[in-house]
N, C-alpha and C positions, 0 to 999 in steps of 0.2 A: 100547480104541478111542482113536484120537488126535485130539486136536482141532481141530476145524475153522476154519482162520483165516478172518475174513469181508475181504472188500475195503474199502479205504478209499478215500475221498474225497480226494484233492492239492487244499489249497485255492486256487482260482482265482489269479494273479497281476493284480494292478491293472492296469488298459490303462493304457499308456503318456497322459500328458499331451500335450494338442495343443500344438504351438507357438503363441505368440499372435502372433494377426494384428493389423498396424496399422489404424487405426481411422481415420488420415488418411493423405492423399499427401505426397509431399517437394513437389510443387507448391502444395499447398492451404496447406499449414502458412508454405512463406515466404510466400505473402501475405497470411497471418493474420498475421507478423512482421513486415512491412513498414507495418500498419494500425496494429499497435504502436508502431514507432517512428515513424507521422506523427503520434498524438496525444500520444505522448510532445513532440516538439517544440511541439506545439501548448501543451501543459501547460508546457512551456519558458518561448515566448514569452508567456504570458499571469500564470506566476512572477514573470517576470523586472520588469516592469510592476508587477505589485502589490507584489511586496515593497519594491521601490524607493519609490512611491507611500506604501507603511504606513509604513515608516520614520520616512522624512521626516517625515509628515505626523504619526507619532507621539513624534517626539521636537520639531517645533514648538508641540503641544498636552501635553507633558509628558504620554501615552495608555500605559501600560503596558503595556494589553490593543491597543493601535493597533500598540504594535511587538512587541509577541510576535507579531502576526498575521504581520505583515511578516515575522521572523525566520521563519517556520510558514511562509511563501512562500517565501522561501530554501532550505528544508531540501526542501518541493518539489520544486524546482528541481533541487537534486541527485539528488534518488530519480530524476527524469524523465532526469536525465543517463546514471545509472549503469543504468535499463532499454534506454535508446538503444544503449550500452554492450555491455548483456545479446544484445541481436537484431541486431547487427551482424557481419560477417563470419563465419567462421570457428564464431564462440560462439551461431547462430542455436541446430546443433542441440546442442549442451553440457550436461550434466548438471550437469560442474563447476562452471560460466559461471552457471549459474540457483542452482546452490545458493550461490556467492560473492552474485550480482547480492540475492537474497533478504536476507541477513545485513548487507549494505550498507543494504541500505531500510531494514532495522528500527531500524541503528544512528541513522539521521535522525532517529528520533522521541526516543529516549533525548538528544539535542544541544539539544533546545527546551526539555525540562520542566527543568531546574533552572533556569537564568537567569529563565523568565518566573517561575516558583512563588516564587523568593527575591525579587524585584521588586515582585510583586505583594502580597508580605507585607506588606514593607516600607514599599509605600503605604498599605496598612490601617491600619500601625501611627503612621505619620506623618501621616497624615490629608491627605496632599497632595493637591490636586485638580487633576484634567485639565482643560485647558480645551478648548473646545467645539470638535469638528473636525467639518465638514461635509464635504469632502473625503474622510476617514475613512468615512462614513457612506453617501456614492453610492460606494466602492471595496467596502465591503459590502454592497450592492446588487447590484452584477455579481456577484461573488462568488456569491451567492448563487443565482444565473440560472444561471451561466455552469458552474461547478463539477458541478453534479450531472450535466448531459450529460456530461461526460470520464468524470466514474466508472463510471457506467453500463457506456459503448461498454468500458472496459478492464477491468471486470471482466467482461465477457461475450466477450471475447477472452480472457484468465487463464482461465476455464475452460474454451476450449475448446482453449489450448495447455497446458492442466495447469501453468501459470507463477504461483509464489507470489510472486515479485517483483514479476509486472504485479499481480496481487490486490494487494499492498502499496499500489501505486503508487494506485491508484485507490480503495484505500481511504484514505488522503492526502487526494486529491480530494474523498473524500465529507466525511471530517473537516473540510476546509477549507470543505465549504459548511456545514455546525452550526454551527464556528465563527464563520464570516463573520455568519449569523443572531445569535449571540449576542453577537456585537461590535456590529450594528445594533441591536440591543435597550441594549445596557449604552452606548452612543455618544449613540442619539436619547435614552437617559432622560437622562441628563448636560444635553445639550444644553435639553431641555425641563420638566425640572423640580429640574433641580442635582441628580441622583441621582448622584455623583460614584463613592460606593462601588461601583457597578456595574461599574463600569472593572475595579479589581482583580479584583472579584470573577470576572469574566470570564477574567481574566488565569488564576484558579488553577483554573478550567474549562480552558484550554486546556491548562497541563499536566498535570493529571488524563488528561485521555485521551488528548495523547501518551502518556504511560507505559502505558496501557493496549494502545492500537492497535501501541504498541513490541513488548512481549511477543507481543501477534497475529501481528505480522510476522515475530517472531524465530521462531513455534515453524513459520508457515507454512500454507498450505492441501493442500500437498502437496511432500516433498520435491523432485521432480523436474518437470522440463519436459515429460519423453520421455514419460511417459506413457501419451497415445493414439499415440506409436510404436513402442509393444512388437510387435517382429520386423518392424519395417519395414525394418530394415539399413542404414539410413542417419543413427542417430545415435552424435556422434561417443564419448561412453563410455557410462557405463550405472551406474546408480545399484542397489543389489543391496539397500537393508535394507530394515526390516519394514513404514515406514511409506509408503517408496516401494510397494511390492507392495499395502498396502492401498488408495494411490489408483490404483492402475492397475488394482485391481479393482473401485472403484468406479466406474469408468469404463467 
């Protein structure tokens, strides 16, 4: 008797993956870009003002932590330039544009922490003391007002254009109002009870976490801009690795 073959089972084939749908419009998204680059100019012109003011004001009170801040508004200034940069023409919907624009911010923060950290030693070790800026002191004030509204509005714009350069950019802004706090603290103690060490001290706060928020910025919140455009068809390249794929799945 020969043996009876039983039937087998062909296992199933995977269904096919859906294409992904966009998650915004080509309209909605530029004037999420456009909200970007008018607080970028805002953060511009409000840079451009204080770092001028720290300066100054820190190099006539001999203030280490007065012109780091000032240099800290400079380097601002440029991240705000190079986002304006990022959401302009052409580079609105770019993958390229955002992963260059992103590696730009981060390099900002790596340009502050060596000159303020060796400065600030320096006064430690030399005992020189700042004299009393008042000037200094209501510029850290605003600062401190002024600064956390921009971060806010740009980081709730960075995620919802999946943009690590504006995340950068706004995390800057938030940095800069800690600092400003900790400049009003290490300023007013100076001023009111010769607490002069505070100066430095502050100084090597501020590059401490430049170098930190530098890294942040380098490794990113998410590779790409595109994002929430996955199969919209309207952006201009496309970002393919692993880490890109994870935040478009997060989203």
């Amino acid at each position: 008797m020969s043996p009876v073959e039983l039937p087998t089972l062909q296992p199933a084939s995977p269904p096919a993956a859906a294409p992904p749908v966009a998650s915004i419009s080509h309209q909605r998204y530029e004037q999420l870009a456009r909200r970007v680059r008018l607080l970028s100019w805002l953060s511009l012109g409000w840079m451009t003002v204080e770092g001028a003011v720290a300066i100054i004001a820190g190099i006539a009170a001999s203030s280490i932590a007065l012109v780091g801040f000032g240099l800290d508004s400079v380097i601002e200034g440029v991240a705000s330039l190079i986002v304006i940069w990022r959401f302009t023409g052409n580079r609105v919907f770019s993958h390229s544009a955002e992963q260059r624009a992103q590696k730009l911010v981060a390099v900002q923060f790596f340009l502050l922490a060596p000159y303020v950290g060796f400065e600030s030693i320096k006064v430690l070790a030399t005992g020189e003391h700042p004299d009393v800026s008042w000037v200094g002191i209501g510029l850290a004030i605003g600062s401190v007002v002024f600064m956390p509204m921009l971060a806010i509005a740009k980081e709730r714009l960075a995620d919802r254009l999946g943009s690590a350069a504006t995340k950068g950019e706004g995390r800057q802004n938030m940095l800069c109002a800690y600092l400003a706090g900790a400049l009003f603290v290490g300023l007013l103690g100076n001023a009111l009870v010769g607490a002069w060490w505070l100066d430095p001290v502050v100084g090597l706060l501020i590059a401490a976490v430049a170098v930190r928020e530098g890294l942040d910025a380098w490794r990113g919140e998410g590779c790409c801009v595109s994002s929430p455009l996955d199969g919209a068809g309207f952006a201009e390249d496309c970002c393919e690795d692993e880490s890109c794929a994870q935040s478009g799945a997060a989203l």
